[in-house]
C-alpha positions, 0 to 999 in steps of 0.5 A: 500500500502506498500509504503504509510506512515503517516505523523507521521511515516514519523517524526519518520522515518526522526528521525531514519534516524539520528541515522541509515541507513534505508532500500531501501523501507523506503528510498523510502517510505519517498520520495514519502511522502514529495513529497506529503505532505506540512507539512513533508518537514518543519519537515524535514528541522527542523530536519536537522536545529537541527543536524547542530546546535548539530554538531556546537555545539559539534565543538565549541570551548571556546576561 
């Protein structure tokens, strides 16, 4: 099915959806895995974890 992803290419979809927009069926792809899968969802939050820190971190300024 063209719509079905692995959990590993799901990570490296969540990964590449921070440097670039994915297309429509990769978006779609995407959610119909997390909403499938335990383990997914955790890697998404990581990730989103990851880029608030990086952005905190690129903003902080040294008093």
């Amino acid at each position: 099915m063209i719509l079905r992803r692995t959990c590993r290419q799901v990570a490296a979809l969540l990964i590449a959806r921070e440097d670039r927009a994915l297309p429509l069926v990769e978006r779609i792809a995407l959610r119909l895995h997390l909403a499938a899968c335990q383990a997914c969802p955790i890697f998404e939050r990581q990730v989103l974890t990851m880029r608030n820190a990086m952005r905190q971190w690129r903003n902080y300024i040294e008093e």
